[in-house]
C-alpha positions as CSV (number, residue, x, y, z in Angstrom):
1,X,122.3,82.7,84.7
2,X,125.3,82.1,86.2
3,X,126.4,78.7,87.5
4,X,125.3,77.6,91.4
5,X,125.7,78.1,94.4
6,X,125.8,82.0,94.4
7,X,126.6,83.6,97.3
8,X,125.5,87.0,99.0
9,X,126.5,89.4,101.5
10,X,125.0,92.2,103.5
11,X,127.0,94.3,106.1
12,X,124.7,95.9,108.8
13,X,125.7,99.1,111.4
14,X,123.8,100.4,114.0
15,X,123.5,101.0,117.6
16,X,121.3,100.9,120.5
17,X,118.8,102.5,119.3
18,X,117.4,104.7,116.4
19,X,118.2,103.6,112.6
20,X,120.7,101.0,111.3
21,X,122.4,101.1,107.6
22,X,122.3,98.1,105.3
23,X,125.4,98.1,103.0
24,X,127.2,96.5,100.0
25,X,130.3,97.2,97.7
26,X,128.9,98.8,94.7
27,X,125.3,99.7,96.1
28,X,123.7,102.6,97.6
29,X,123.5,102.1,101.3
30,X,120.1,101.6,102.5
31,X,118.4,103.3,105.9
32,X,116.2,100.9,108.1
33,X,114.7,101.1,111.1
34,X,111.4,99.5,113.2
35,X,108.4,99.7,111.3
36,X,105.7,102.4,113.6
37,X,103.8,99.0,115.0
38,X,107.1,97.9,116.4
39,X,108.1,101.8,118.2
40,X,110.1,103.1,115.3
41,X,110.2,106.3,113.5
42,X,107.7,105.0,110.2
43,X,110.4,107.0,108.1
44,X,112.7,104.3,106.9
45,X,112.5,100.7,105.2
46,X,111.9,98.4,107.7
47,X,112.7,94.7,108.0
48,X,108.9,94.1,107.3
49,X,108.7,96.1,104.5
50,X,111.9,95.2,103.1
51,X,110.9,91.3,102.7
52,X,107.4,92.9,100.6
53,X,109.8,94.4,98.3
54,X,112.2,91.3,98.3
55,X,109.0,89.0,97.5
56,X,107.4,91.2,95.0
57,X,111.6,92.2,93.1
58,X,111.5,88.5,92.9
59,X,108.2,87.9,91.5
60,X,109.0,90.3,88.8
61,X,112.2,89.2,87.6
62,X,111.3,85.6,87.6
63,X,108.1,86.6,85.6
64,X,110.2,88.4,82.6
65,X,112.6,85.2,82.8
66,X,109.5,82.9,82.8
67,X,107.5,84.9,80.1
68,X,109.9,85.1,77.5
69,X,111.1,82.0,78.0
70,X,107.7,81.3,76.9
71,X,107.2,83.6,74.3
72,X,104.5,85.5,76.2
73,X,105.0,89.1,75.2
74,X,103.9,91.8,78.1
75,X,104.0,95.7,78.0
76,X,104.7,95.8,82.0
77,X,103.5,94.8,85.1
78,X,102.5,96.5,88.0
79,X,102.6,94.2,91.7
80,X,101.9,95.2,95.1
81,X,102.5,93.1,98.2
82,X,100.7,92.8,101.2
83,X,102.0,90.8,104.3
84,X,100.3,90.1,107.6
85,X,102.0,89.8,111.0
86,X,100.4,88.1,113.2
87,X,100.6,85.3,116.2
88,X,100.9,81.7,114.6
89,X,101.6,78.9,117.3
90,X,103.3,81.1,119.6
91,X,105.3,83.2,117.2
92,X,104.8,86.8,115.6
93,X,105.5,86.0,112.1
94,X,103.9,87.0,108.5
95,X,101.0,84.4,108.2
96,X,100.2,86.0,104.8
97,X,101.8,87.2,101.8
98,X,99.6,88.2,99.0
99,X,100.8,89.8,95.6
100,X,98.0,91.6,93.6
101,X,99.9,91.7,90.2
102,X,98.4,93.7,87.0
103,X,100.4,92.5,83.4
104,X,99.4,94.5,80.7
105,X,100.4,91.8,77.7
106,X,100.7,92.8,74.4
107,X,98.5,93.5,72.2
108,X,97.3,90.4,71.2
109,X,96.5,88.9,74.4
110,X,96.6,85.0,74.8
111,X,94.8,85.4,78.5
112,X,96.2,81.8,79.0
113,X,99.6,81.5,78.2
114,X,99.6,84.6,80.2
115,X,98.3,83.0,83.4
116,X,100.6,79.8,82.7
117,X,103.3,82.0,83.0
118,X,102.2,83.8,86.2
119,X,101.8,80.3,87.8
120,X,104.5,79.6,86.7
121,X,106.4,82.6,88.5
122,X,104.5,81.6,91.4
123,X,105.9,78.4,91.9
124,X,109.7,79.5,90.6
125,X,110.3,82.6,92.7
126,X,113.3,82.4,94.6
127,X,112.5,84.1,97.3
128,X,109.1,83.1,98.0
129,X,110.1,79.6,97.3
130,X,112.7,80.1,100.2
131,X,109.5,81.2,102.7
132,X,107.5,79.1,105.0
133,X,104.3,81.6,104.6
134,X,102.9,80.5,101.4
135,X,102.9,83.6,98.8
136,X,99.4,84.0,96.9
137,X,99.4,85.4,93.9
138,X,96.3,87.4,92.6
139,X,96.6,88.5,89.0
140,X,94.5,91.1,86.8
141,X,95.7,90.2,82.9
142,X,94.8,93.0,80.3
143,X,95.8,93.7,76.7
144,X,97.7,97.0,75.8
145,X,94.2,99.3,75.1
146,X,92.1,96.4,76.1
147,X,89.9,96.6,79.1
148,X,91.4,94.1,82.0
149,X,90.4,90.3,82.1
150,X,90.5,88.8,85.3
151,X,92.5,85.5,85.3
């Protein structure tokens, strides 16, 4: 890792209505728009959806940093997100972030060290660290050919 602070930048064009494009030197420009609940087109990332992927991009990356860091060896992982919005104390805002995350270890499969390291990520995640909705995480641990064991 590179030394701190790092800094980041987003450029944003749209107008009054309809779709907006997220852009940055070097990557592909990215189409959003309101998600369906909030009148838009349901055709396009939407702020909503992007901060899922944000949370769950995060979760992932920290969890191969964290993992072989601690020598736990994983084939891959596979993480959905799910978010609620809802009212909370006079505010629409997510009140609940959940990632269901499947790692399928290697083949020998030390369920343990496997779960330390998905607490772990839980706890280190950059971007659900920088959240005041508390990110749960809800993981399914299974060895490469093994049936899944719930941890």
């Amino acid at each position: 890792m590179k030394p701190l602070p790092h800094c980041y930048e987003v450029a944003l064009t749209g107008s009054a209505a309809g779709y907006a494009t997220v852009s940055e030197t070097g990557l592909p420009d990215l189409t959003t728009a309101p998600p369906v609940e909030y009148d838009g087109p349901g055709d396009a990332w939407s702020p909503e959806h992007l901060l899922l992927a944000a949370v769950s991009s995060c979760f992932l990356f920290t969890f191969r940093a964290v993992a072989k860091g601690s020598h736990v060896d994983f084939v891959d992982i596979d993480a959905h997100a799910f978010g609620t919005v809802d009212r909370s104390a006079g505010t629409t805002r997510f009140t609940d972030i959940v990632i269901r995350a499947a790692v399928t270890a290697a083949a020998v499969v030390d369920v343990v060290a496997v779960q330390r390291a998905i607490d772990k990520t839980a706890a280190r995640c950059l971007v659900s660290s920088s959240l005041s909705t508390p990110v749960r995480v809800e993981a399914t641990i299974r060895g490469s050919g093994a049936p899944a064991v719930a941890a």
